[in-house]
C-alpha positions as CSV (number, residue, x, y, z in Angstrom):
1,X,-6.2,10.5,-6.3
2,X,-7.4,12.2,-3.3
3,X,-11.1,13.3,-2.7
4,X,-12.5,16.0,-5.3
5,X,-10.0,14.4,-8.1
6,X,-7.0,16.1,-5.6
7,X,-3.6,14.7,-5.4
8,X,-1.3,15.8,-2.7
9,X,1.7,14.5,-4.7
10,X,1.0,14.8,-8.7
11,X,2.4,10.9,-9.1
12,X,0.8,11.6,-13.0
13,X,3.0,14.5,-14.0
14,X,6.3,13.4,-12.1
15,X,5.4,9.6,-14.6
16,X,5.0,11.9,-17.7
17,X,8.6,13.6,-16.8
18,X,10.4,10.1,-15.8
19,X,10.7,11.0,-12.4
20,X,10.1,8.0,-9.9
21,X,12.1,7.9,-7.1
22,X,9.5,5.8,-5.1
23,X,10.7,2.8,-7.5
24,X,13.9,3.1,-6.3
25,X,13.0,2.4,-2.4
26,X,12.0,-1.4,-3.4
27,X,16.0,-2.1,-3.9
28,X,16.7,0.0,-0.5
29,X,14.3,-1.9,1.4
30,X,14.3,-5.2,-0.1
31,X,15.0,-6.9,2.8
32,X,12.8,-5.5,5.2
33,X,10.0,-5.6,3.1
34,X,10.9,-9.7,2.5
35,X,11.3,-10.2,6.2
36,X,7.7,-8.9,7.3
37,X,5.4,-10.5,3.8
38,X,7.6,-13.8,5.3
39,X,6.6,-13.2,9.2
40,X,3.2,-12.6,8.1
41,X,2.5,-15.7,5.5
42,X,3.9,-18.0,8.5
43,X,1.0,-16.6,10.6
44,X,-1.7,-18.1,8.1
45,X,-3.1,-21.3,6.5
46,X,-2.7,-21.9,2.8
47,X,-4.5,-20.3,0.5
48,X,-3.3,-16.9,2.2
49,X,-6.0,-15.4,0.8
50,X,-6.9,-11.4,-1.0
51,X,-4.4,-9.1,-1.2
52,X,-4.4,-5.0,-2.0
53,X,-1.6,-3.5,-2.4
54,X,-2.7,-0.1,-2.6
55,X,-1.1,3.0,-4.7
56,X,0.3,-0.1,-6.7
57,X,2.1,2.3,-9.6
58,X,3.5,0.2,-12.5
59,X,3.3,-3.2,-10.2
60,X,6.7,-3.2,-8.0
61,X,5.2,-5.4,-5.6
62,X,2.1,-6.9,-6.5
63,X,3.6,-9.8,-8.6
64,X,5.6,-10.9,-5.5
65,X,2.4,-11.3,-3.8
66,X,0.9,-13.3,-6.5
67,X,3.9,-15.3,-6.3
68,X,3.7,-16.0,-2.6
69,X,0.4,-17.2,-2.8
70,X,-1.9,-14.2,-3.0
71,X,-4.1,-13.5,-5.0
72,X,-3.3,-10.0,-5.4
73,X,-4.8,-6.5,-6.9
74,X,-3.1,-3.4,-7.4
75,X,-4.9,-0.1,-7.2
76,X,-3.3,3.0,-8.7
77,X,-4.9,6.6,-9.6
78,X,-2.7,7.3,-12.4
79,X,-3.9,4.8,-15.6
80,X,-0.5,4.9,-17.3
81,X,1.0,3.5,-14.5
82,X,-2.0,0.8,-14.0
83,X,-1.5,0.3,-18.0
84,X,2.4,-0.5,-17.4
85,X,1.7,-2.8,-14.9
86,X,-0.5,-4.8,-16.2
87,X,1.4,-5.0,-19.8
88,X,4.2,-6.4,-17.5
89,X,1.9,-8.9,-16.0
90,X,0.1,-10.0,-18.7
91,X,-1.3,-14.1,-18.5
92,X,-0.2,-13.7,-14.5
93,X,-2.9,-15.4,-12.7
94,X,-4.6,-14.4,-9.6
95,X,-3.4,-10.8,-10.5
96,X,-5.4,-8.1,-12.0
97,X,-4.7,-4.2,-11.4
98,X,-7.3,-1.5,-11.2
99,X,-7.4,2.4,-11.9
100,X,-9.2,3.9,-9.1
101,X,-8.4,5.7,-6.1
102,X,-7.3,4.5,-2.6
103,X,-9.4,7.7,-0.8
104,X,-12.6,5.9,-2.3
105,X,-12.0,2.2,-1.9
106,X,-15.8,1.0,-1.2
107,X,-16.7,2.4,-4.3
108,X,-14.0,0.9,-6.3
109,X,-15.9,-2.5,-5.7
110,X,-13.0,-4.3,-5.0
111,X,-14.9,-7.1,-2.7
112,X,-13.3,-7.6,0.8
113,X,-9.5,-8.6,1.7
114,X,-6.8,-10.4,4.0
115,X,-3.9,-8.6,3.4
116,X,-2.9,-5.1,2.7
117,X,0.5,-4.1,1.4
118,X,1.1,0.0,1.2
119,X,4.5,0.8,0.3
120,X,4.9,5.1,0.5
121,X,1.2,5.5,-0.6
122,X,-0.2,6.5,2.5
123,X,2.3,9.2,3.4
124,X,1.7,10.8,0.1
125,X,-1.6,12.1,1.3
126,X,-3.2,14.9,3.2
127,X,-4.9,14.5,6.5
128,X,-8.1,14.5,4.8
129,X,-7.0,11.7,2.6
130,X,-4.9,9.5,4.7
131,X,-8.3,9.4,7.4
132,X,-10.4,8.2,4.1
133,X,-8.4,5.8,2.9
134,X,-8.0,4.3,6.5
135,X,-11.9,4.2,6.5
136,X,-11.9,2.4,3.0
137,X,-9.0,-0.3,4.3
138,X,-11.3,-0.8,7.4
139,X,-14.1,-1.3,5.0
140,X,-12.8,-4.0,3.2
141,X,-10.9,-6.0,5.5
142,X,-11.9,-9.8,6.3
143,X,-11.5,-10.3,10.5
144,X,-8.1,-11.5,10.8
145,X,-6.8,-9.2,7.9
146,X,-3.2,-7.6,8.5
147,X,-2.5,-4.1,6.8
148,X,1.8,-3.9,6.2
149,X,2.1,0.1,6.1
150,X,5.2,1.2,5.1
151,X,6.8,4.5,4.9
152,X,10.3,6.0,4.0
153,X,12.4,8.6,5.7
154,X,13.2,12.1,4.4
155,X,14.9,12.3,1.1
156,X,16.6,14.4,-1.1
157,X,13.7,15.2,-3.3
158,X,10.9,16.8,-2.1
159,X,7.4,15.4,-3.6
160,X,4.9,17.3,-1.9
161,X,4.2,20.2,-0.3
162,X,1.7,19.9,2.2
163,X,1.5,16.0,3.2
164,X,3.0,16.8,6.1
165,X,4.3,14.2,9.0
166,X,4.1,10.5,8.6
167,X,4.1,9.6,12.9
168,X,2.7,6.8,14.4
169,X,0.0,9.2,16.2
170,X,-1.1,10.1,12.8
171,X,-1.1,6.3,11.5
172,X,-3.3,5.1,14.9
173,X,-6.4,7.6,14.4
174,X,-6.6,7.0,10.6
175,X,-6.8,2.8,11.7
176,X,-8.0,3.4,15.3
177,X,-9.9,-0.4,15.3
178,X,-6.3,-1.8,14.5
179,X,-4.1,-3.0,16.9
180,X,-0.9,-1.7,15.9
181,X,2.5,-3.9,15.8
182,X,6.0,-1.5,15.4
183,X,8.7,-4.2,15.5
184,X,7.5,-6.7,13.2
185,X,7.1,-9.1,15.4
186,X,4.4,-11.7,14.9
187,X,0.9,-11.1,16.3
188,X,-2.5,-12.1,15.1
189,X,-5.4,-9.9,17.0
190,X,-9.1,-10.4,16.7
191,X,-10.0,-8.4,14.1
192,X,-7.0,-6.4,12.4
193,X,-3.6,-6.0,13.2
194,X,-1.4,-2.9,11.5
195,X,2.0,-3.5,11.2
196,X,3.6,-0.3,10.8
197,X,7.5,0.0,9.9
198,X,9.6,3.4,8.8
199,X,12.2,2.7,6.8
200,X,15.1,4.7,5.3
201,X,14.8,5.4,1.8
202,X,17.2,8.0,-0.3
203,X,16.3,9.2,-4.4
């Protein structure tokens, strides 16, 4: 949920009507998205450490975290969606899910983190948004900590009306302290590193 309880893409009416086509980009992208959590876990020491995958919905990805080695929470706006994932999850340890929102991080009191995973969540947002949930990551990110920012090309369905753009310009001033990385390959920087990948995605 964005700032002043404002959602650029209503992600709790289109659960209520069965319409999720973000779901349906974890099968499209399955490999990419295996490729770079791999390149990134052979860059660290075991226990990999905290991991947020933020705008989590009914837990696609955070259980593949948790069984990587992370100890993983998902943050979501919508509670039904929070609720389904956890329900799925149930007895999982080192996982636990969250209903807050990803534009007000630091006072979701989530402690600090190594590893960021946003799959679509990011370009769901306005300009507004996207710049305070950039300021929240950077909040609560350990030195060292890599954010995985993934979006999807155009698709069929149109999901919102005014989030306008996802280009790299707009991804390096929301995370301007983090180095950024565009071909997945491996590099560690001294504080953050933002790997940032566009991938093709169809509903």
């Amino acid at each position: 949920m964005g700032p002043g309880g404002r959602s650029v893409t209503n992600y709790a009416r289109m659960y209520r009507f069965g319409i999720t086509p973000w779901e349906r980009y974890g099968t499209a992208a399955a490999a990419s998205i295996t490729t770079l959590l791999d390149r990134e876990e052979t860059e660290r020491s075991r226990p990999l450490g905290r991991a947020l995958d933020l705008g989590c919905g009914r837990g696609q990805y955070t259980p593949e975290l948790v069984r990587r080695g992370w100890e993983a929470v998902g943050i979501d706006y919508v509670p039904a969606a929070i609720e389904a994932a956890a329900a799925k999850s149930r007895g999982v340890e080192g996982l636990s899910y969250v209903a807050g929102d990803v534009t007000r991080l630091p006072s979701a009191h989530l402690g600090t983190f190594d590893f960021f995973l946003d799959i679509g969540c990011f370009q769901g947002l306005d300009a507004e948004q996207r710049l305070s949930q950039g300021g929240g990551v950077s909040a609560l990110a350990n030195p060292g900590a890599t954010l995985l920012l993934l979006s999807f090309g155009p698709s069929r369905l149109v999901v919102s009306g005014d989030a306008g753009p996802l280009c790299h310009r707009c991804r390096r001033d929301r995370f301007a302290v983090w180095p950024a990385r565009h071909d997945g390959r491996p590099r560690r920087a001294s504080r953050h590193c933002l790997v940032d990948r566009q991938l093709a995605g169809s509903c």
